[in-house]
Each structure stands twice: as C-alpha cells, then as structure tokens.
MILO-477962 format. One record per residue: residue in three letters; x, y, z of N, C-alpha, C, O, CB in turn. Coordinates in Angstrom, 3 decimals, always signed. Glycine has a CB too. Layout:
ATOM; r; n.X; n.Y; n.Z; ca.X; ca.Y; ca.Z; c.X; c.Y; c.Z; o.X; o.Y; o.Z; cb.X; cb.Y; cb.Z
ATOM; Ala; X; Y; Z; X; Y; Z; X; Y; Z; X; Y; Z; X; Y; Z
...
end
This chain:
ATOM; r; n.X; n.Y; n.Z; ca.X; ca.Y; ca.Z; c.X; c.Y; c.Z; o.X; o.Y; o.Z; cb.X; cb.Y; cb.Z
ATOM; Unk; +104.236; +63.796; +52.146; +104.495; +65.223; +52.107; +105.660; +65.463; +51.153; +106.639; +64.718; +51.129; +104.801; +65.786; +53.533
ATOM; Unk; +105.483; +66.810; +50.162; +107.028; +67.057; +49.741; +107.861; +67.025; +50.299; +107.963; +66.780; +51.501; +107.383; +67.921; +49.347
ATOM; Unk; +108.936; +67.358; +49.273; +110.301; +67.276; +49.889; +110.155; +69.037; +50.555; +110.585; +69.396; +51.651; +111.819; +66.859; +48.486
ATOM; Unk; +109.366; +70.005; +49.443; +109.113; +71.560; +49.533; +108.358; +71.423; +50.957; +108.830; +71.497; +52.091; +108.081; +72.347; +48.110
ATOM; Unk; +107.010; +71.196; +50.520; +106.375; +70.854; +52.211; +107.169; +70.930; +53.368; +107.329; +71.826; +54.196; +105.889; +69.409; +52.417
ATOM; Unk; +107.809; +69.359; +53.202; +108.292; +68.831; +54.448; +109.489; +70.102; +55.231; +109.401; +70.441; +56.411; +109.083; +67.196; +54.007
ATOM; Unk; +110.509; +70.623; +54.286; +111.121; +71.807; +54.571; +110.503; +72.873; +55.332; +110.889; +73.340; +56.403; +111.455; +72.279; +53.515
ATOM; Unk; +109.218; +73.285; +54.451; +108.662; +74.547; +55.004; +107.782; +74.122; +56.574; +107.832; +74.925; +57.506; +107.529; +75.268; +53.685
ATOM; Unk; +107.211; +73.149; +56.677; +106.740; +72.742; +57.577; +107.371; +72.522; +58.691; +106.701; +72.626; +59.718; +106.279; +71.993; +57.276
ATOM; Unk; +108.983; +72.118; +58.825; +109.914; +72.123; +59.814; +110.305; +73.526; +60.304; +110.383; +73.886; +61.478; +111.038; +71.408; +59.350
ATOM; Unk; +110.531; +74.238; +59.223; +111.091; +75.851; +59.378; +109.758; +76.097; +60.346; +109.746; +76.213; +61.572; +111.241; +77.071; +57.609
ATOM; Unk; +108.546; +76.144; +59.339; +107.775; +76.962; +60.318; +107.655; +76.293; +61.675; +107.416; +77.075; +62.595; +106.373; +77.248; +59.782
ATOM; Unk; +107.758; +75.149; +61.959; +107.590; +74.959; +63.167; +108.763; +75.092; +64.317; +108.620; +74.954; +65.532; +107.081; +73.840; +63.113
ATOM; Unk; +109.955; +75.397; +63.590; +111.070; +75.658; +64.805; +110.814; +77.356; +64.946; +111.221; +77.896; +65.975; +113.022; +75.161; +64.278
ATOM; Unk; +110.036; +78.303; +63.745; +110.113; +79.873; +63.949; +109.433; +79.824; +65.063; +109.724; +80.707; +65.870; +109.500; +80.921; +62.843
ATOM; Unk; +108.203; +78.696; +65.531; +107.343; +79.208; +66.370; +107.277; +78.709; +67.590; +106.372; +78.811; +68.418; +106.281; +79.189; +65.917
ATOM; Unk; +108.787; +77.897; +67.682; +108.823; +77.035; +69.054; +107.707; +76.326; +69.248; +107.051; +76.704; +70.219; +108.977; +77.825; +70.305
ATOM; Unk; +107.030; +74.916; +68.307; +106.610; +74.170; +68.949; +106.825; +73.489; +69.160; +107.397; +72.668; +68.443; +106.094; +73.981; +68.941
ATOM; Unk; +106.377; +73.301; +70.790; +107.351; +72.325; +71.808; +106.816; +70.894; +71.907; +107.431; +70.083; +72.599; +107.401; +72.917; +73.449
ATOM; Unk; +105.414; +70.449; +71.082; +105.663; +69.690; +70.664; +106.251; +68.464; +69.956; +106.263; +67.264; +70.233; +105.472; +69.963; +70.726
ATOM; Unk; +106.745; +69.213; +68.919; +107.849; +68.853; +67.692; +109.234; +68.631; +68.230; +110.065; +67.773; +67.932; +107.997; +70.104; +66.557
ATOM; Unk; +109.289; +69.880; +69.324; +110.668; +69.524; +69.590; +110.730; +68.716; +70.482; +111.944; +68.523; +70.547; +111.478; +70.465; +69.894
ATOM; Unk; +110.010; +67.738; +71.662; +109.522; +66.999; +72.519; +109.663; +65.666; +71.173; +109.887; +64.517; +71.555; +107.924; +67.613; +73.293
ATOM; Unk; +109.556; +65.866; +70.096; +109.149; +64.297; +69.444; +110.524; +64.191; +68.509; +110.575; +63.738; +67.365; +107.360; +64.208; +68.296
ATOM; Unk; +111.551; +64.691; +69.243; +112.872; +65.122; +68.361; +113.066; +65.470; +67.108; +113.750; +64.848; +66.295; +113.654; +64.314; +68.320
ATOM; Unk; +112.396; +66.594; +66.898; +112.557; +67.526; +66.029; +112.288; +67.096; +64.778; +113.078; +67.249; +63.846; +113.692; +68.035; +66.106
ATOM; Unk; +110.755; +66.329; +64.636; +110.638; +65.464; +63.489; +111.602; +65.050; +62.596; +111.707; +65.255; +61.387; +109.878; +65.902; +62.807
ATOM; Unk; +112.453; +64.287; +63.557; +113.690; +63.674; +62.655; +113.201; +62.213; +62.975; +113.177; +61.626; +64.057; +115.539; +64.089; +63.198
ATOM; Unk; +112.692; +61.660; +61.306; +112.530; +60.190; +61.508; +113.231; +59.683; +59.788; +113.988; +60.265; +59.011; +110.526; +59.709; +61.905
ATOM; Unk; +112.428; +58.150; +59.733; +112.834; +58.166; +58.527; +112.702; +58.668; +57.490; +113.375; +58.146; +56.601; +112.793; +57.564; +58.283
ATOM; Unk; +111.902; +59.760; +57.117; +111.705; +60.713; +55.946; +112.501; +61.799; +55.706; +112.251; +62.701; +54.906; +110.556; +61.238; +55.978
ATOM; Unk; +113.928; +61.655; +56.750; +114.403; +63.080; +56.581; +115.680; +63.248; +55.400; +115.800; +62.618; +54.349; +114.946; +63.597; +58.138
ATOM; Unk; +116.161; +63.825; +55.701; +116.905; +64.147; +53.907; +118.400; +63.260; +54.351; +119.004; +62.269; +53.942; +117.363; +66.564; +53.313
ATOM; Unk; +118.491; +63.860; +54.986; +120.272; +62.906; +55.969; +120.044; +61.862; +56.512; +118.919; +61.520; +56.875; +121.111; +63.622; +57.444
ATOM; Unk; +121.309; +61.046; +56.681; +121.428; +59.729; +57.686; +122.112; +59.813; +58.427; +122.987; +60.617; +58.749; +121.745; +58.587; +57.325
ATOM; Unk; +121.653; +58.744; +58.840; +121.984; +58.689; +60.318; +123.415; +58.999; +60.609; +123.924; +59.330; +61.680; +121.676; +57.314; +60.893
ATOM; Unk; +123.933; +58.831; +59.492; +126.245; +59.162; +60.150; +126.290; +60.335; +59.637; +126.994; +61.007; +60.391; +128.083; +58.007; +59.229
ATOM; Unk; +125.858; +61.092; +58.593; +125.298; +62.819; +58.408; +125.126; +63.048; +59.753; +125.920; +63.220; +60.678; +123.695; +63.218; +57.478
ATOM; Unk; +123.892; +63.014; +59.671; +123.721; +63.200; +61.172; +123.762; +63.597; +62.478; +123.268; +64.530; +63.111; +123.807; +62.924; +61.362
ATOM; Unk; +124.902; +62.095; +62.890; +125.396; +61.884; +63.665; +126.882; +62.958; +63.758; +127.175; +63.674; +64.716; +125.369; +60.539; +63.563
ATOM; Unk; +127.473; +62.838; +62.779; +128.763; +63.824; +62.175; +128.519; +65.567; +62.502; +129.382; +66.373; +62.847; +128.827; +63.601; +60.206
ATOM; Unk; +127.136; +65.799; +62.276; +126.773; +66.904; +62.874; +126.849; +67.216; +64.137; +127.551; +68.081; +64.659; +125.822; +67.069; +62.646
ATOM; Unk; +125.967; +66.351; +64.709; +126.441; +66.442; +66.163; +127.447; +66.898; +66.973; +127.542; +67.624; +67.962; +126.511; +65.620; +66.478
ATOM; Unk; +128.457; +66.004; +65.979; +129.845; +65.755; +66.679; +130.112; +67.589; +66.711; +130.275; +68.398; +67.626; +131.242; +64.538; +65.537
ATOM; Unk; +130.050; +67.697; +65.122; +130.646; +69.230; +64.893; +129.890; +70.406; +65.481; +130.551; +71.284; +66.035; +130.712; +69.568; +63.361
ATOM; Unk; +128.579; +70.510; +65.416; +128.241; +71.090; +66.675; +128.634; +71.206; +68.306; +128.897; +72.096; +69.115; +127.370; +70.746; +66.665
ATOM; Unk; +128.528; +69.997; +68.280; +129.143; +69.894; +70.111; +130.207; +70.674; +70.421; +130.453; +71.513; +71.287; +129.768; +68.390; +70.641
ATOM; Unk; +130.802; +70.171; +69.462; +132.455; +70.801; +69.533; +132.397; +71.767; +69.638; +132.917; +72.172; +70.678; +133.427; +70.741; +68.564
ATOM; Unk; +131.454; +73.375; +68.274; +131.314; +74.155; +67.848; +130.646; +75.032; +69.447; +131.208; +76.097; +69.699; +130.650; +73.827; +66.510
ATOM; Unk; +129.948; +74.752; +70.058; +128.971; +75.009; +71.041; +130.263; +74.902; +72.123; +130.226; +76.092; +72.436; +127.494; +73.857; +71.148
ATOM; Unk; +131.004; +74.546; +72.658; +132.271; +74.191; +73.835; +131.454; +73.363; +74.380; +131.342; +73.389; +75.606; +132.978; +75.402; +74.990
ATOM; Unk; +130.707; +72.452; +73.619; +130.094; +71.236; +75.208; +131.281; +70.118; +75.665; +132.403; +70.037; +75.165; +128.391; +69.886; +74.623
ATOM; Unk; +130.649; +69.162; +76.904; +131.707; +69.147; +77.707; +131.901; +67.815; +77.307; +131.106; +67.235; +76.567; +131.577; +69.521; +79.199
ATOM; Unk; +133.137; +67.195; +77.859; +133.499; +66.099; +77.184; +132.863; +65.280; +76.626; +132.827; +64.826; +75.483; +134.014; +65.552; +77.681
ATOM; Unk; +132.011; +65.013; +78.140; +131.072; +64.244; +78.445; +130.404; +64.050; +76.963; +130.606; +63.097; +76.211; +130.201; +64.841; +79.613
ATOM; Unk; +129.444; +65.335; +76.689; +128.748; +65.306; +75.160; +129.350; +65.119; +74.139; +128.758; +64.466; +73.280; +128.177; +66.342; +74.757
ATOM; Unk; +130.859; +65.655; +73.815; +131.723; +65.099; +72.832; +131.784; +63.670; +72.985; +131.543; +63.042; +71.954; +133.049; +65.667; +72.892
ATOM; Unk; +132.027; +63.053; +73.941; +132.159; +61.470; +74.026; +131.083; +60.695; +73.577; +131.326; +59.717; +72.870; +132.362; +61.008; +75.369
ATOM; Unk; +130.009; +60.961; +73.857; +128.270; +60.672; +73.755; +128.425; +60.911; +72.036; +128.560; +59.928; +71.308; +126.894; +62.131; +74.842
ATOM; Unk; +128.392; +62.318; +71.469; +127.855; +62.430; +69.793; +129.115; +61.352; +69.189; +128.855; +60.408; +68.443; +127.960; +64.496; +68.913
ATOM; Unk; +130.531; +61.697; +69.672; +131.220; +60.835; +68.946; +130.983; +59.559; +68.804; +131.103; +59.029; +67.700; +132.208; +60.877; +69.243
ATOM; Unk; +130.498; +58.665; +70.222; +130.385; +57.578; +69.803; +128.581; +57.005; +69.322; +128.065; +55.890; +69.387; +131.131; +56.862; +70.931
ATOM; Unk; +128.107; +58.162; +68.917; +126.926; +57.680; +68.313; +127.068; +57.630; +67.283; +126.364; +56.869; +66.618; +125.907; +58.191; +68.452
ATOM; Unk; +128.689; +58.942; +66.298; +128.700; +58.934; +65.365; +129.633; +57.410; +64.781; +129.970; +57.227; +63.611; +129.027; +60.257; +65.156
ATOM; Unk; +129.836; +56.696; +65.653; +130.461; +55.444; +65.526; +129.756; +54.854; +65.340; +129.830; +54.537; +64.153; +131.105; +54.932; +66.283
ATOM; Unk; +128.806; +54.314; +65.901; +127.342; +53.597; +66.048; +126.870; +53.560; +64.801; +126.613; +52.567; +64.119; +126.242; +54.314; +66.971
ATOM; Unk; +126.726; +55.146; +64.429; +126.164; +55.140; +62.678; +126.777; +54.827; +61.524; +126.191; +54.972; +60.451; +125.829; +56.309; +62.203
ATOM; Unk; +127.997; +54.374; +61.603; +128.839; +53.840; +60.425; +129.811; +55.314; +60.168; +130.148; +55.510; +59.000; +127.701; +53.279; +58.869
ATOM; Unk; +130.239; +56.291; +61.173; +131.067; +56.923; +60.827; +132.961; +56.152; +60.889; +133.231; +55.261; +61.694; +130.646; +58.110; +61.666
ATOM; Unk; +133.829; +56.620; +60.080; +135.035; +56.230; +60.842; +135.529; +57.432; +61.750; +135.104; +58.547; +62.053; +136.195; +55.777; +59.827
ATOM; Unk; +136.587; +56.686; +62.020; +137.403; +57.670; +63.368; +137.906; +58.942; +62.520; +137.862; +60.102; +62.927; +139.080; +56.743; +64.276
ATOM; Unk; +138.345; +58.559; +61.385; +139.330; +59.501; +60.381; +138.190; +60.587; +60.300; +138.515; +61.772; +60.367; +139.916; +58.735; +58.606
ATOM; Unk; +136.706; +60.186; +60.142; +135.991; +61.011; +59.929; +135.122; +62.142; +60.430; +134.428; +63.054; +59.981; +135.673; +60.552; +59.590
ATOM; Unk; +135.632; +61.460; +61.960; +135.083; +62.203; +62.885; +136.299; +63.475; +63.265; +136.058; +64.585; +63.739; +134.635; +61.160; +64.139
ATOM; Unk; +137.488; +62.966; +62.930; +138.462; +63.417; +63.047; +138.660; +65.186; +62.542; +138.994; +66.246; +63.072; +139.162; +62.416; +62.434
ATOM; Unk; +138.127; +64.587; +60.917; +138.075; +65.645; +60.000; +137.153; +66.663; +59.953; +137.266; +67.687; +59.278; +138.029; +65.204; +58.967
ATOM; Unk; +135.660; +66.186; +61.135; +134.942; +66.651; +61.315; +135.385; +68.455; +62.048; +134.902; +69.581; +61.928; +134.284; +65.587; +61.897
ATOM; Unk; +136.468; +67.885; +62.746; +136.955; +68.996; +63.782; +137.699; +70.124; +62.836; +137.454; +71.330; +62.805; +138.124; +68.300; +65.044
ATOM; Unk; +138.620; +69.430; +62.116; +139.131; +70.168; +61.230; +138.380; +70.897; +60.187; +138.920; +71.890; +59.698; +139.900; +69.494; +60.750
ATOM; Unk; +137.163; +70.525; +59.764; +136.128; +71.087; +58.880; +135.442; +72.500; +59.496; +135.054; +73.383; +58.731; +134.981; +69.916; +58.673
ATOM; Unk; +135.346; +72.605; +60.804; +134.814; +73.227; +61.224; +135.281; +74.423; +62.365; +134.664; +75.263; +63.021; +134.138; +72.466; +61.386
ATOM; Unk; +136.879; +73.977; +62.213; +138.023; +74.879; +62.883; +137.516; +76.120; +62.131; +136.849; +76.837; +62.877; +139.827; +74.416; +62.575
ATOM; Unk; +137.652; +76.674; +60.647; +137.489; +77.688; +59.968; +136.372; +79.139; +61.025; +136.588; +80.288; +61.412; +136.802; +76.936; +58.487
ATOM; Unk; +135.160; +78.115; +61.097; +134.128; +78.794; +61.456; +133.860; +78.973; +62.807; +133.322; +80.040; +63.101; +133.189; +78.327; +60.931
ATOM; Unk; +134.173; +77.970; +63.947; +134.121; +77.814; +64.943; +135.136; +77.915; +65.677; +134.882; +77.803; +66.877; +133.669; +77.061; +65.024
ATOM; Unk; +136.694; +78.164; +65.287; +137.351; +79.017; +65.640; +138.245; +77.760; +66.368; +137.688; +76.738; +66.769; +136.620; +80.277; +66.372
ATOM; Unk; +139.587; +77.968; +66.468; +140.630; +77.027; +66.613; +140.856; +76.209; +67.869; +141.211; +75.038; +68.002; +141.720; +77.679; +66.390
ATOM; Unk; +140.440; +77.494; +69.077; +140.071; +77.468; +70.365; +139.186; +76.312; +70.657; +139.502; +75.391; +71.410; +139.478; +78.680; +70.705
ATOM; Unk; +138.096; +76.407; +70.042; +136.802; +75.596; +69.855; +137.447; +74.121; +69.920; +137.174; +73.405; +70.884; +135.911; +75.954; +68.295
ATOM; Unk; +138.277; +73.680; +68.929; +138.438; +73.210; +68.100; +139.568; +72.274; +68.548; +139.719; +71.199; +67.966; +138.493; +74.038; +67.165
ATOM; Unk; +140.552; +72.724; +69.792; +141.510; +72.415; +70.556; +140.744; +71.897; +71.748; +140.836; +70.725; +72.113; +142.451; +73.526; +70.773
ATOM; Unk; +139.961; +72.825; +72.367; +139.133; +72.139; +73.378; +138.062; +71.011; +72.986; +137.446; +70.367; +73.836; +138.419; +73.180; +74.047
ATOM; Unk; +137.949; +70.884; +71.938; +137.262; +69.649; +71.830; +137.710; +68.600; +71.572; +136.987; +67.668; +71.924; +136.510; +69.646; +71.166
ATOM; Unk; +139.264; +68.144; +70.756; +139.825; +67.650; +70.691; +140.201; +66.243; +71.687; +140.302; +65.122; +71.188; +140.281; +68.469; +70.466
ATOM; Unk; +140.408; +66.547; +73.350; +140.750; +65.597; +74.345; +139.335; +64.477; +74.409; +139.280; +63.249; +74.349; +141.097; +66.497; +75.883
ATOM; Unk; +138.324; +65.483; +74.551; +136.773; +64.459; +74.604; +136.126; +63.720; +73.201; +135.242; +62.885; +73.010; +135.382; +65.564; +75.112
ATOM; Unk; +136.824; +64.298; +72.550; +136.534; +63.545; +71.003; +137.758; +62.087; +70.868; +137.551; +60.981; +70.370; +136.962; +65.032; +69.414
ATOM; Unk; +139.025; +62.631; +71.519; +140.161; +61.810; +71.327; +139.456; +60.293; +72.171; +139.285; +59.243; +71.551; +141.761; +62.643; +72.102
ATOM; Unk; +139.163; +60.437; +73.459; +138.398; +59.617; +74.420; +137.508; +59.272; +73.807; +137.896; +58.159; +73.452; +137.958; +60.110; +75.568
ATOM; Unk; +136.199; +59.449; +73.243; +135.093; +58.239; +72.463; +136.274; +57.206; +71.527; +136.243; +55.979; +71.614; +133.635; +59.251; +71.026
ATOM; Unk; +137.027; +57.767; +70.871; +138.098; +57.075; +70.116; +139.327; +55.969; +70.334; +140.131; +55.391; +69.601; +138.615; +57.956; +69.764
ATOM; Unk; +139.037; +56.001; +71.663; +139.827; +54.886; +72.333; +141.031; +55.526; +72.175; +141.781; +54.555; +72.076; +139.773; +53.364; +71.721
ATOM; Unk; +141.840; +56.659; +72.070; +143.162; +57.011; +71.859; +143.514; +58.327; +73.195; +142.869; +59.350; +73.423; +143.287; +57.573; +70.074
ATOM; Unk; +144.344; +57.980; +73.656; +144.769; +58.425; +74.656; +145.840; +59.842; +74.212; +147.056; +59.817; +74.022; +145.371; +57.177; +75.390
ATOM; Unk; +144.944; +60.961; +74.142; +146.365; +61.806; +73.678; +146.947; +62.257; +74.694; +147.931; +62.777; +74.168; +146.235; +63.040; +72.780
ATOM; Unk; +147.096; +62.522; +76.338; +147.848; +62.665; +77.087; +148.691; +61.679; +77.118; +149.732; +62.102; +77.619; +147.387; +62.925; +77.998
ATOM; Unk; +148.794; +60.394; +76.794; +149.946; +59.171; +76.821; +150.679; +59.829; +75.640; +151.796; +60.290; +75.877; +149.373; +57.316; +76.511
ATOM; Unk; +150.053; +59.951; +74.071; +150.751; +60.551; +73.203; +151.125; +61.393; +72.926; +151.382; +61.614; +71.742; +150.617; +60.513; +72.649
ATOM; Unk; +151.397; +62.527; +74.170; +151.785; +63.785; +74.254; +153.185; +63.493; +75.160; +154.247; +63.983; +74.779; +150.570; +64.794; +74.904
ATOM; Unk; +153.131; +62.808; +76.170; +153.548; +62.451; +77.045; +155.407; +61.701; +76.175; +156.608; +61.970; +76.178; +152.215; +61.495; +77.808
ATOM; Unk; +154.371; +60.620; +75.535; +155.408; +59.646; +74.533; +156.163; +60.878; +73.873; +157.350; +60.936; +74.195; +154.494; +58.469; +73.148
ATOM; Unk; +155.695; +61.921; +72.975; +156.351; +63.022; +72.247; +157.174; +63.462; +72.643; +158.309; +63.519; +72.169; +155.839; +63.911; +71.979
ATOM; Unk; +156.542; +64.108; +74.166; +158.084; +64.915; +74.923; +159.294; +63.897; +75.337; +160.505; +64.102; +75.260; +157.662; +65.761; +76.614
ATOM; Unk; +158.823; +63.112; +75.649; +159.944; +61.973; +75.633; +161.006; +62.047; +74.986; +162.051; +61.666; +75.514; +159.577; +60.874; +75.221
ATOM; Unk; +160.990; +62.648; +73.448; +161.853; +61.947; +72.352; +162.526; +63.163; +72.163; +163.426; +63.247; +71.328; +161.125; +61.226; +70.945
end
C-alpha cells in the first residue's frame, strides 16, 4: 500500500470508529512511518498531556525505555509539551514519570530543603 493510501486508509478508518482496527491496535505494525521510541515518546507525552495516573506514566515511560529512549529524553518530552498541555499537566506528571526513572524526587526535594 502507499505511503498516500496507507494515510488515507487509517484516517478513514478512525472517522468511522472501526472497532475492528482499533481491537488490532490501531494498525500500528511494521509498515508504519515511526518507531518504536517515536512512538513510545508519544505515549509518554500524551499520558502526561491527558492527567493519566502514575500508574500509566510509569507503564509509557518505561516502554519508552524498552524502545531505546534515554531518560534525558523522556525528560524533555515533558518539557516539549508543557507549551500546549499546560504547566499543571506537566507538574503532575512529573512524580510518575520521575518513578519509571529510578529517581526519587521526594528524597531530592527533601535533600534541597535541607541545605
């Protein structure tokens, strides 16, 4: 299929909710235009973007690990998307993103006031 095809063929099938397609994850296989740490990086910034709960921040982040993202990048992900999704967003997602990351920011908040 084209690359034109393959586009129009996805569009039309999310205008019309078929729940097929979306049951076979959203014909995302190997023919699609992004990879897997694209992707995955989306996720992250969606999740965030959406207020999902840690839980799912912890889950996309560390899939976006899985896919060859770095930490820095997932990092920047948040910051990329503060603009649009608003700072709030962006703060609350922060603690459950910090956690897939192995970094404890209540210890390093904690350490701060300290000093």
């Amino acid at each position: 299929m084209s690359q034109t095809a393959r586009f129009q063929e996805t569009l039309r099938r999310l205008a019309i909710f078929d729940e097929g397609f979306a049951e076979a994850g959203f014909g995302l296989d190997a023919h699609q235009a992004l990879d897997a740490k694209t992707t995955a990086l989306l996720q992250v910034a969606v999740s965030a973007a959406i207020g999902s709960s840690a839980v799912c921040l912890q889950w996309s982040a560390a899939r976006a690990l899985a896919a060859g993202a770095t930490k820095d990048e997932i990092a920047d992900v948040l910051l990329a998307i503060a603009p649009v999704a608003g700072l709030g967003r962006v703060v609350a997602a922060a603690p459950g993103v910090a956690a897939a990351l192995e970094y404890d920011i209540e210890a390093a908040l904690e350490e701060l006031g300290d000093q």
